[in-house]
Every structure is written in structure tokens, then in C-alpha cells.
C-alpha positions in Angstrom: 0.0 0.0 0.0 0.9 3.5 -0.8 -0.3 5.2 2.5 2.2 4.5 5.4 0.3 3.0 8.8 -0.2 5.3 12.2 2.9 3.3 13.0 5.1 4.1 10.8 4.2 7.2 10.8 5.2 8.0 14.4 8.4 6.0 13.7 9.0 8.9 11.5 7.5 11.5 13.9 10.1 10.0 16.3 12.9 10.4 13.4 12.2 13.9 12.8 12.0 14.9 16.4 15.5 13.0 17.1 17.1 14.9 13.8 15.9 18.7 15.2 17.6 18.1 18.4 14.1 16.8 20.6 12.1 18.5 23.4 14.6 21.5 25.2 16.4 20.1 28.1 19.7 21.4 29.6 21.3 19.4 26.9 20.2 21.1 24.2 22.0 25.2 23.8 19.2 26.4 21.9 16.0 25.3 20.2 16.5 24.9 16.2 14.6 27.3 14.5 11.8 27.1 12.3 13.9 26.7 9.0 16.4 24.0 10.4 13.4 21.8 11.4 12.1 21.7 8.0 15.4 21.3 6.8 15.5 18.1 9.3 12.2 16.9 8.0 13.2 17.5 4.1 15.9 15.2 5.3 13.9 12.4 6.5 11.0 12.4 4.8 14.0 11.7 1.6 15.1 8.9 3.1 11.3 7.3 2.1 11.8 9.1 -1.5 10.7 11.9 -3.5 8.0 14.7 -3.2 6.0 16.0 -5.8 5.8 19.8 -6.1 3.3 21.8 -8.5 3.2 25.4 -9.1 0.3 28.2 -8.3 -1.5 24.7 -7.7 -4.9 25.9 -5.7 -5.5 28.6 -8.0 -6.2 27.7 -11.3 -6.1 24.7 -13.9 -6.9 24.3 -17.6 -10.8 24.4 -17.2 -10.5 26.5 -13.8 -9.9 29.6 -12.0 -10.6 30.2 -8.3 -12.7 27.4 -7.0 -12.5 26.4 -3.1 -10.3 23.4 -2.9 -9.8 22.6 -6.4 -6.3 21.5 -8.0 -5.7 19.7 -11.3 -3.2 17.2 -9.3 -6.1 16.5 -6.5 -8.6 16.0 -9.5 -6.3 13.6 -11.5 -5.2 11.7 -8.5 -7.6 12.4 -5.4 -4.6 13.9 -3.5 -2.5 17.5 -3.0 1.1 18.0 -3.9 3.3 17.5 -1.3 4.7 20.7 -2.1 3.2 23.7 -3.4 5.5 26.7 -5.5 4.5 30.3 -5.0 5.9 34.0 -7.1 6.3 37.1 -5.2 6.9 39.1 -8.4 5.1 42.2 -8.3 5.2 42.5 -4.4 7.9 45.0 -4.8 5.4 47.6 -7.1 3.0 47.0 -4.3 0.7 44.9 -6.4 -2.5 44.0 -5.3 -1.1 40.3 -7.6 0.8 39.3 -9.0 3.0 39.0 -12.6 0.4 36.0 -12.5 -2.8 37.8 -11.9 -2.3 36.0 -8.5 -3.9 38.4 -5.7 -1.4 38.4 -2.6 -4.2 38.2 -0.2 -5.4 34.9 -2.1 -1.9 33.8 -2.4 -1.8 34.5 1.2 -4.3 32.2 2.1 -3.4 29.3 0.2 0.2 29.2 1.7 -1.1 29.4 5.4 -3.5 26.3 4.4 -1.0 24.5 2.5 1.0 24.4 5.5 -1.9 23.9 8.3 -2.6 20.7 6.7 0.8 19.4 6.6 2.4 20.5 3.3 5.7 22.2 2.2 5.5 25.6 0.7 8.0 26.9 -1.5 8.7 30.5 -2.5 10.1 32.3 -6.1 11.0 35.9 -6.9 11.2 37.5 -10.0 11.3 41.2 -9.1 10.5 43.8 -12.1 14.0 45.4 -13.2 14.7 48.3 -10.6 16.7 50.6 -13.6 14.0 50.1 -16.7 10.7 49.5 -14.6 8.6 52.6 -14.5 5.1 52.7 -12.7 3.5 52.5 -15.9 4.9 49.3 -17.3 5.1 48.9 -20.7 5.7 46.6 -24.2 6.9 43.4 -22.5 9.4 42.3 -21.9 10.5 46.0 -21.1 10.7 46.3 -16.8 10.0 43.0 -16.1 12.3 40.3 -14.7 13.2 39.7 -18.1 14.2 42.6 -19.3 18.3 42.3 -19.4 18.1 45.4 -21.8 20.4 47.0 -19.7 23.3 44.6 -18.7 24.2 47.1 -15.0 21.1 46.3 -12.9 23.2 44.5 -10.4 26.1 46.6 -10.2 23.2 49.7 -10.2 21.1 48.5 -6.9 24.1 47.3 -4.4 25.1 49.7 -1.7 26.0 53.5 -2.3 25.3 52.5 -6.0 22.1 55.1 -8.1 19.1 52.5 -7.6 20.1 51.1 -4.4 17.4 53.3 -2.3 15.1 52.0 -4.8 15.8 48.6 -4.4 15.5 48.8 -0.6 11.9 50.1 -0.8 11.4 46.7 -3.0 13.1 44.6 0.0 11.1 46.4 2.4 7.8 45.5 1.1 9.0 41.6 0.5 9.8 41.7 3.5 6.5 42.9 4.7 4.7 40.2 2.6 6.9 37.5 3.9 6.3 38.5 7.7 2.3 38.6 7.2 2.8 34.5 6.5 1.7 33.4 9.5 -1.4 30.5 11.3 -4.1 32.5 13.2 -1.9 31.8 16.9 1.5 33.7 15.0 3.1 30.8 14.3 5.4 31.6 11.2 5.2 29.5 8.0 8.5 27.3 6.7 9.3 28.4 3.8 12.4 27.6 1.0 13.1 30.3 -0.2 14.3 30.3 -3.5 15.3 33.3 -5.6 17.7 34.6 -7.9 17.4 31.2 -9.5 18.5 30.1 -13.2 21.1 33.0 -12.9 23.6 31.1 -14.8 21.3 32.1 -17.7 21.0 35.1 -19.1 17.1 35.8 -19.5 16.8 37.4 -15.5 18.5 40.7 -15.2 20.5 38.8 -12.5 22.0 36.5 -15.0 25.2 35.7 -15.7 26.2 37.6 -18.7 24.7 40.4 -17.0 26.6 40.7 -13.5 30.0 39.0 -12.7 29.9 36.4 -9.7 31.3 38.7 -7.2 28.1 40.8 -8.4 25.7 38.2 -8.2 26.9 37.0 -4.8 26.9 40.7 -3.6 23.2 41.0 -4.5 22.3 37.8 -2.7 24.0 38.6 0.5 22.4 41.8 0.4 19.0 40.1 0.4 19.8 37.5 2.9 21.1 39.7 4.9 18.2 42.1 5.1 16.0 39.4 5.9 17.9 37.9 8.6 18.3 40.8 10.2 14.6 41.6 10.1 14.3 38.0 11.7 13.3 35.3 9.4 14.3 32.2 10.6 11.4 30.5 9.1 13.8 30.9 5.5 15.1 27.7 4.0 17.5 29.4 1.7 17.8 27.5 -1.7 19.9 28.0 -4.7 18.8 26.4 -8.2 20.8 27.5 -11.4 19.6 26.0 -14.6 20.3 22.5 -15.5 23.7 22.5 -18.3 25.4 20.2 -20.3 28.2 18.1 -18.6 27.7 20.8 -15.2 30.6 20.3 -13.0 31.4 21.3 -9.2 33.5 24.1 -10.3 30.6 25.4 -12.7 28.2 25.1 -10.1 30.3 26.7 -7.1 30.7 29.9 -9.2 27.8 31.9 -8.2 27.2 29.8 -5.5 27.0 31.9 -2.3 28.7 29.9 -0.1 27.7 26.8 2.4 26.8 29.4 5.1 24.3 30.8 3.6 22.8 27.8 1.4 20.9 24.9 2.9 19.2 23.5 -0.6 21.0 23.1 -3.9 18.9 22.3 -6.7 18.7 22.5 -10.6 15.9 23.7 -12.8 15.8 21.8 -16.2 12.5 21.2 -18.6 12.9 19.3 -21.8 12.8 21.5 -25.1 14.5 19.3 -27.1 14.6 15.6 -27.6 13.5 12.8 -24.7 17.4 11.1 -24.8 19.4 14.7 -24.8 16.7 15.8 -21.6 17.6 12.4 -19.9 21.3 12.3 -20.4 21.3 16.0 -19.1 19.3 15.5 -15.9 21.0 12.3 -15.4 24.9 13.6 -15.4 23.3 16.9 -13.3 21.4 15.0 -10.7 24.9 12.9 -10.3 26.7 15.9 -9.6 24.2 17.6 -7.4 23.5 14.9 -5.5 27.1 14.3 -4.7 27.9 18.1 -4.1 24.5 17.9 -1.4 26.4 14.9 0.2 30.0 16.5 0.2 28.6 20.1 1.4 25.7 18.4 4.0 22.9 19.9 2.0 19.6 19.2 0.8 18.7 18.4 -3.4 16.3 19.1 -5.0 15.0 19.2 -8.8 14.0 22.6 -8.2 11.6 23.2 -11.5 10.9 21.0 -14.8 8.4 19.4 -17.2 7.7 18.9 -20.6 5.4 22.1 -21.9 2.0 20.3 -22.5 2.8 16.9 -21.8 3.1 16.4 -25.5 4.1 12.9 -24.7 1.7 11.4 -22.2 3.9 8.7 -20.6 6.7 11.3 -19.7 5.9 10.9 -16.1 7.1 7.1 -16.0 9.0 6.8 -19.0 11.1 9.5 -18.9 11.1 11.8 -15.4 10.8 9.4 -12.7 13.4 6.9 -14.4 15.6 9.0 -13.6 15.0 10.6 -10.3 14.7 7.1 -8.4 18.6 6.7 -9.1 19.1 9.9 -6.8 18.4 10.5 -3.4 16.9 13.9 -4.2 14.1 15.6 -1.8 11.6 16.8 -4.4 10.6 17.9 -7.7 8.1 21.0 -8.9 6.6 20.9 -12.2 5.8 24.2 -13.4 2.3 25.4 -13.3 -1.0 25.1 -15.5 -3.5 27.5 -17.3 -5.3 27.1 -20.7 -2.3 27.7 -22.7 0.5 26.3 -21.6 0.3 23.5 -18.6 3.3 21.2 -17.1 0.9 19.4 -14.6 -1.5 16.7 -14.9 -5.2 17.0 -15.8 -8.0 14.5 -15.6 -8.8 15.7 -19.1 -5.5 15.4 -20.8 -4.2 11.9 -22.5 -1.7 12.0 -19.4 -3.5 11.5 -16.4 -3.0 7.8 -16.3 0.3 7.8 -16.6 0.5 10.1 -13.7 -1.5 8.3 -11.6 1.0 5.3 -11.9 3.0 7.4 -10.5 1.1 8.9 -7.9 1.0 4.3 -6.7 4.8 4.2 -6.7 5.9 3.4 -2.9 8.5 6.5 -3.4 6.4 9.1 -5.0 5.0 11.3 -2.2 2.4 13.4 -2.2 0.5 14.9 0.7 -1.0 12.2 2.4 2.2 10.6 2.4 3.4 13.3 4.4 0.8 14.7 7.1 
């Protein structure tokens, strides 16, 4: 059976409990905060073998916007995702939504009661470009997080630089979002906490034809730092370039801000081309991750991928999941659906069986698996 018995599943309660450090005593300095113990349960709940993650997945499918507990993975398979991918992009404007049409206050909501009923929540950033953006917007991609029109942004918004009391405002009001996520008794919500990711692209304004490492590293310490010292301890901090041919350590310790700062790694990589070049990618990036996780005592993850509209139904067990059950990786999140381009399942789509067989694998796990 799927679905793990009361048993078992206090066994693992046990585990997790052991791994954060147990109750306070005089033994124990300190209590570990909010982010290590999900860093502690991301580590065991691995050991049984790999979440399933879904963006924007309570809000809208391919036949469906804004209905109360809808989601094209519960209607295909009859349960959530074990994790759940949210964007902040637009929070800096002081959008009522987001570069979705997501409204915060919705967005809210969903992350609060993906996490009351036992799920993992994880959290993107694409922030408009500070130097081109104007109030007014205009022809995309012009201000957005994909304009890399001008090739300075970086080097423009880090201290004493011309945008940097710009770009403060813009980590003041993130800030502000990310301290309203919080249960009805103040309990704060784990988060990873994932930005700046795919930067050793160069279709983000932080990517890496656009900023040199010592630039990109500059802009993430700023970040961190700002929320740290505003008191997020509830931050799982996660960094996720994009998935590259033959990636090695060296490429991937680059940008990489350093092993006090990081406790994720993760890739993102979708397949655009052929099924055999996607699989021999992942495969030789996964390797490496997974052995840069184990050498720098970190968590790996498959941060984002999918094929754009499933245009070959079986993908999810003859072609993802091959792969991933070689690697002792803690999750992967498939981009999200709407009517015109979907990475999910739907019940309606030529695809939904297939994921469904692998919703019955023993090491697929999805939200039941996990409460």
C-alpha cells in the first residue's frame, strides 16, 4: 500500500523529532529554529523518496480559475502536492497580484492552508528590473524580470550604488509580505526560499552575462542579509541555477554563495529538445548535485521542470521518474498550468493515467504521504 500505517508514521515522527535536536532540556543550547526543522524533516522524509511539487496549484487549472479546494493534481489523483510553488513578483510595485494575476491576499491564504494541513511551501522571486521599470509598465518584456536590456542592474542596486534606495523600498515591502505569512496563533510558515534562481542564464536581469559572480553574490548577501536581520528564521535558503550540459562542481560553485548561507541546492531543467538529450542532461546533473548535497551536508532538489504540454503522455514514467529514483533527491516541482501552456497533470489530458501510476509508486509522495 501507498499510505504508510499510524505506525510508521510515528516512527518517522520519532525520526524527525531525534534529527531537530528533541524536546529543550539542559542538553540542548538552543531550540532549532523554524527553518532547520524543515530542513530536518526535508531530510527524512527523503530517506522514504521523492516529493511532488506543482506550481500556483490551488489557484487555477486548464478548465478553472478560483474554485474552493480545487487542484488539477487532486482532481487527477484524489490527492495534494506534497509541495506547493509560489511568485512574489510584483510584491515590490506594491501589487495587489501578482506577474500572475495572483492576488497576494489569495496567495496568502493558500500558503497558510498548505501548511496547516501538513504540506511544504515553497517561494520564487522575479522582481521587475529596478533601472527600466517605470510605474507605468510597458511593451513586455520592457521592466519586467526579463528585461536584461540593460546589462548594469546589479552593479546599479548594491550599496551606495544610483538605484540602491530603490531597491530597498522593493526589500522592504517583501519583507513585509513574507512576515504577514503566518497561522491565526503567530506561528510563522516554513518556507524555502528560493530566488535569484536560473542565474547562470542570461534571461533574469541577474543572470550571468549580466553581473559578474562577485556581483551576483553581492546581490544575494544583500538580500539574505536584510531578511535575517529583520528576523526570518522561518527561511530555508535554496539556490537552483539551470540545468547545463556536462555541469561540474567548479561550474556550479561559481555563483554559488557559499555553504553558510545555502541549505538547498537544486537545478531547474525542462525538456525542449529531444526525450534522450533531456535524460542524459538530468541524469549527469542530478549525479553531480546529488554528490555536491552529500560533500557540502545539504539538501537536493529538482527545483523546477516538465515537458510544456505533456506532448508525450507517458513522460511521467518513461522519462522523469526513471531518472529521479537513481538519486536521493528531496523533491521535484513541475511548473504550473493555465489554458495555454500547462506542465501538470489534468484528468482531461491523455496523461493523467500515466501520472496516476506514478502517484501508486511506494516513493512518490504526495501529501498524504506526508501529514
Amino acid at each position: 500500500m501507498k499510505y504508510l500505517s499510524f505506525i510508521a508514521l510515528s516512527f518517522c515522527s520519532v525520526l524527525l523529532l531525534t534529527a531537530c535536536g528533541g524536546p529543550k532540556s539542559a542538553a540542548n543550547e538552543s531550540e532549532p529554529t523554524i527553518a532547520q526543522q524543515l530542513q530536518s524533516r526535508l531530510d527524512t522524509l527523503r530517506q522514504r523518496g521523492y516529493m511532488f511539487g506543482h506550481q500556483d496549484d490551488p489557484f487555477y487549472g486548464l478548465t478553472w480559475e478560483y474554485q474552493p479546494d480545487s487542484s488539477d493534481v487532486k482532481n487527477t489523483c484524489g490527492d495534494w502536492p506534497a509541495v506547493m510553488g509560489f511568485e512574489l513578483g510584483g510584491i515590490e510595485m506594491g501589487d495587489a497580484k501578482n506577474l500572475d494575476s495572483v492576488p497576494f491576499d489569495v496567495m496568502r491564504r493558500e500558503i497558510i492552508r498548505h501548511h496547516e494541513r501538513g504540506g511544504i511551501v515553497t517561494i520564487s522571486w522575479h522582481p521587475r528590473n529596478p533601472v527600466t521599470t517605470t510605474d507605468e509598465g510597458g511593451v513586455w518584456p520592457q521592466g519586467t524580470a526579463w528585461d536584461v536590456s540593460d546589462s548594469t542592474v546589479v552593479a546599479n542596486i548594491l550599496p551606495g550604488q544610483p538605484y540602491h534606495e530603490k531597491f530597498k523600498l522593493w526589500m522592504q515591502r517583501l519583507s513585509d509580505f513574507l512576515a504577514s505569512l503566518k497561522t491565526a496563533d503567530g506561528q510563522k510558515v516554513p518556507i524555502i526560499w528560493r530566488p535569484w534562481h536560473e542565474n547562470t542564464g542570461s534571461w533574469f536581469w541577474w543572470g550571468e552575462k549580466l553581473c559578474s559572480a562577485d556581483e551576483y553574490k553581492a546581490l544575494w548577501n544583500m538580500v539574505q542579509d536584510k531578511l535575517n536581520a529583520d528576523g526570518f528564521d522561518n527561511l530555508l535558503w535554496a539556490y537552483s541555477p539551470g540545468m547545463a550540459a556536462n555541469l561540474t562542481t567548479e561550474k556550479y560553485l561559481e555563483r554559488y554563495p557559499g555553504d553558510d548561507r545555502i541549505q538547498l541546492v537544486g537545478i531547474d531543467g525542462y525538456q525542449w529538445g529531444s526525450k534522450e538529450d533531456f535524460v542524459s542532461q538530468l541524469d549527469q546533473n542530478l549525479a553531480m548535485l546529488t554528490q555536491f548535497a552529500k560533500d557540502h551536508g545539504k539538501i537536493a532538489a529538482l527545483t523546477e521542470c516538465g515537458l510544456k504540454n505533456l506532448t508525450d503522455p507517458t513522460w511521467w514514467t518513461s522519462t522523469l521518474t526513471p531518472v529521479l529514483d537513481k538519486y536521493p533527491i528531496s523533491y521535484f516541482l513541475v511548473w504550473r498550468n493555465y489554458a495555454k501552456e500547462w506542465f501538470g497533470p489534468s484528468p482531461s489530458k491523455p496523461d493523467a493515467p500515466y501520472f496516476v501510476e506514478m502517484y501508486n509508486a511506494d516513493n512518490t509522495l504526495f501529501l498524504k504521504d506526508i501529514q
